[in-house]
N, C-alpha and C positions, 0 to 999 in steps of 0.2 A: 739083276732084277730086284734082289732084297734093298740093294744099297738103294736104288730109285723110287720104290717106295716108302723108304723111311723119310727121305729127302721130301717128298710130296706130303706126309703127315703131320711134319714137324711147322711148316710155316700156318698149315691152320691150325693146330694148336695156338700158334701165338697169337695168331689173330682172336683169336677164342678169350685167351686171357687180356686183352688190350682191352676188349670189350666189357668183359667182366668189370675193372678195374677201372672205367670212366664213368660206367651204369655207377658204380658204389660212390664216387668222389660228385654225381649229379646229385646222387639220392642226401649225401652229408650235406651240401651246400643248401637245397630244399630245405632241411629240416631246420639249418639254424636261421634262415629265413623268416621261419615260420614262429619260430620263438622267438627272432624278435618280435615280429609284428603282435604277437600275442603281449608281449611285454610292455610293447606302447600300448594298447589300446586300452590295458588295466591301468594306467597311469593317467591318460584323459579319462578315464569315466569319471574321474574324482572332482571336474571340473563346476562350477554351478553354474544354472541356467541363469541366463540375461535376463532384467530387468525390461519388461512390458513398455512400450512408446508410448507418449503422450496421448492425451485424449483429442487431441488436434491435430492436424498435419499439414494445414493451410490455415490462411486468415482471409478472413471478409476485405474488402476494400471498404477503410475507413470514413470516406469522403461518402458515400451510400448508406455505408450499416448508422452514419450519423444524420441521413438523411430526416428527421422531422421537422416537418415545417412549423409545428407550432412552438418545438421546445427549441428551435432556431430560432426563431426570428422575437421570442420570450428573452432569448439570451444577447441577441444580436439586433436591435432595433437599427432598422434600416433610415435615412433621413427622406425627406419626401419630394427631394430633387430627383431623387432615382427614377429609372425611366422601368417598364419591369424587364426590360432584357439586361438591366444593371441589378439587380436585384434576385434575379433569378442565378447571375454570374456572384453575387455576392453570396448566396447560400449553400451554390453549391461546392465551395471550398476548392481552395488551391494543395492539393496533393503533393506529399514532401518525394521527393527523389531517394529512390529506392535502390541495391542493387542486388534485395534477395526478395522478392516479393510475401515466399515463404517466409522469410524470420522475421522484416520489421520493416510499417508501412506507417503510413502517419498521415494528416490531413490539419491545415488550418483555415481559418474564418478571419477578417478583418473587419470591420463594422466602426465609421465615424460617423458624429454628428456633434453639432456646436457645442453640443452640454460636455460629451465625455467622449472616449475612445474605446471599444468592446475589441479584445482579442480571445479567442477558443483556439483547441487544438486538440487530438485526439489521438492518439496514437495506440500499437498494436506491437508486441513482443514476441514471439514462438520459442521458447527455450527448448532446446535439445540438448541432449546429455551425451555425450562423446565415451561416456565410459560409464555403459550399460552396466556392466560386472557391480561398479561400486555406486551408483546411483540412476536411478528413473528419471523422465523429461518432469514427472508432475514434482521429485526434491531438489532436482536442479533449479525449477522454478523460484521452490519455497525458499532456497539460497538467495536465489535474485532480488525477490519481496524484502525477507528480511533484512538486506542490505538497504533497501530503499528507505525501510524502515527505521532503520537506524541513522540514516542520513539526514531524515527527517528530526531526528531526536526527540522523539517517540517510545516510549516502552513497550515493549512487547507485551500484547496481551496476554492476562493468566491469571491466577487466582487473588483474589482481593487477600492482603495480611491483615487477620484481625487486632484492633487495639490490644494493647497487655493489661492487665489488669489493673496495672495500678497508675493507669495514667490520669493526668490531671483532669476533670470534665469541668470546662467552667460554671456550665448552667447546673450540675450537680455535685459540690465541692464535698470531699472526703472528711468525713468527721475528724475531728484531732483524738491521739492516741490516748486511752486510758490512763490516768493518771497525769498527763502530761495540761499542766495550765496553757489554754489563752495566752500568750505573753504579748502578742502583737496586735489582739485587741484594744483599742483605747478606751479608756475610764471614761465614762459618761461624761456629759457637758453639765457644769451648774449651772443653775437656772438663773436668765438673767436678770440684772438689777430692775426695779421698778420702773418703769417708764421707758425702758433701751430696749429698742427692737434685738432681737433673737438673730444669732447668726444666719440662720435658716431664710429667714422671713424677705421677701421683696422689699427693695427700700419705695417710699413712696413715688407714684408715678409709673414704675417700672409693670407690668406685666407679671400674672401670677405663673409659675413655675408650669408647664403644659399650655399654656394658651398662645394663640398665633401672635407670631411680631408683628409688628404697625407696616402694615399694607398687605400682610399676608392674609389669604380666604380662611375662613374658619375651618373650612372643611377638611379632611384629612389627605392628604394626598395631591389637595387639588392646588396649582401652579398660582403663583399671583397674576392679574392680568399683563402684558405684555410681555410676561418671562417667555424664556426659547425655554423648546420640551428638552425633556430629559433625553440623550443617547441612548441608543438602543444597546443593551446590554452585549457585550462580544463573546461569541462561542466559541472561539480558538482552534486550536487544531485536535487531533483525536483520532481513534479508533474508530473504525464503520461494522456496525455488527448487520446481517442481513444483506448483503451487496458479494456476491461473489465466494469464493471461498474465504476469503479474508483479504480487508480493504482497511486503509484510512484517512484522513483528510489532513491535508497541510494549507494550514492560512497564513497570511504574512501581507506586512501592510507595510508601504515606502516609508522612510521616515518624514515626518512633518516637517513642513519649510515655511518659513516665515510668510511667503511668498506663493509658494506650489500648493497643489491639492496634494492628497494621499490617495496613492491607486492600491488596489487588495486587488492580488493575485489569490484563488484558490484552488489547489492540486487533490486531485483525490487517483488513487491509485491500487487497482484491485488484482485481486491471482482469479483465475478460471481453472481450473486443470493445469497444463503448460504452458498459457497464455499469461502475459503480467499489461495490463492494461491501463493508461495516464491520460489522465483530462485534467487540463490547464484551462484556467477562464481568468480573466486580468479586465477588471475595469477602472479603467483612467482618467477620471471627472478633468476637466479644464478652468472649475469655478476654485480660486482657489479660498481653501478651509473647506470644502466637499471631503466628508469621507463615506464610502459605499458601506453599507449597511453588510454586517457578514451575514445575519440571518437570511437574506434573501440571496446573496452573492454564492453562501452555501447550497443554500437548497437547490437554485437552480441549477448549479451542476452533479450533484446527487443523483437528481431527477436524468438528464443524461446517459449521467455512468451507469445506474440502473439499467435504463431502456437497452446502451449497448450489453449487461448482463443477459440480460433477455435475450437477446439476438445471439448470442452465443449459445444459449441451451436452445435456441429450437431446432 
């Protein structure tokens, strides 16, 4: 009877310690678990937060947001063949083929007539930045611009360098140094012989020194009759202060042919937040010796690039 009771004690004992003994090797596994996880997660919090998205996240349809009829058809003179369902088709522009609507959309204008050729275009950028960590959509932008910029061969705008002091002013010439003679002064003129006109002096017949040449108006400024007027002065290319966050204009004129007119293309191109923004305008006289005035050729695309600025902040 003792021997049959010991025999019945002994196997739940063991079972007692088998138990024991997997409870302890769950509770060790648990724990180192648990310090890793604690170990990673002190390791990301050292991480830094992402850079903020653009101020954009769609674009307007350019063929619309360029829709004015007045600063259209100012820039785009229609000829008066046109019937107005040709007209209405000529304004409201041919739209460039897309295949992200979101990043970059574009629209063009074609406008002929006997005198010249009018070409517009308009187009629309979305810059996104793929690597939030090291840069924003609005510096990825500023990357883009300023490459444009540069392409343009343009200076970056920024602070004017003042003269040094000792440079030359022609209209207010530096005194010579103390003690130091004149040397490249010349020695007065002697006076001349009796009766010999004066180096200075008009020989007879000639026109006294300021007065108008023979057929020229007296007046200052004013052209002789039949003369062609003077050219209008050229504004070239440049920086745009006011137009966007920062814009500027690119002019450029074909070269002159013996034979051809000269067409001026003007590009003006501006940032918005993440958006980078291009209006192209090209007018192509057919007279040849026509060259299109920049003053107006500028402004009227200004005026444009403006109104789409506008449509962007409302």
């Amino acid at each position: 009877m003792q021997r049959k009771a010991v025999r019945r004690v002994l196997p739940g004992i063991a079972m007692l310690t088998a138990l024991a003994a997997g409870s302890a090797g769950l509770t060790g596994c648990t724990g180192g678990s648990t310090g890793g996880s604690t170990s990673d997660s002190k390791a990301g919090g050292s991480s830094a937060a992402p850079a903020q998205p653009g101020k954009y996240r769609s674009l307007p349809a350019p063929c619309r947001a360029a829709a004015d009829s007045k600063k259209l058809k100012a820039m785009l003179p229609a000829p008066d063949s046109l019937t107005p369902e040709q007209r209405d088709q000529l304004y409201a522009g041919v739209a460039d083929s897309s295949y992200d609507g979101d990043r970059h959309v574009g629209c063009r204008w074609t406008a002929q007539t006997p005198e010249e050729t009018r070409l517009l275009s308009v187009g629309f950028e979305r810059v996104v930045s793929y690597d939030r960590g090291a840069a924003s959509d609005d510096d990825k932008a500023k990357q883009v611009y300023v490459r444009l910029l540069t392409d343009a061969h343009l200076p970056f705008p920024g602070p004017a360098t003042p003269p040094s002091p000792g440079a030359a002013n022609p209209a207010n010439p530096a005194p010579p140094a103390p003690g130091n003679p004149v040397a490249s002064a010349p020695p007065p003129a002697a006076p001349p012989a009796s009766g010999a006109p004066s180096a200075g002096a008009p020989a007879a017949g000639s026109p006294a020194p300021g007065s108008p040449a023979p057929g020229a108006s007296a007046a200052s400024g004013t052209p002789t009759p039949g003369a062609s007027p003077s050219p209008q002065p050229e504004l070239g290319s440049r920086v745009l202060e006011g137009l966007g966050t920062e814009a500027f204009l690119d002019d450029k004129l074909s070269p002159a042919g013996a034979t051809a007119a000269q067409s001026r293309t003007v590009r003006i191109v501006f940032r918005t937040s993440n958006v980078i923004v291009k209006v192209e305008y090209s007018v192509q006289p057919t007279l040849p010796g026509t060259v299109p005035p920049s003053g107006e050729t500028q402004e009227k695309a200004r005026q444009l690039a403006q109104a789409l600025a506008e449509r962007f902040n409302e």
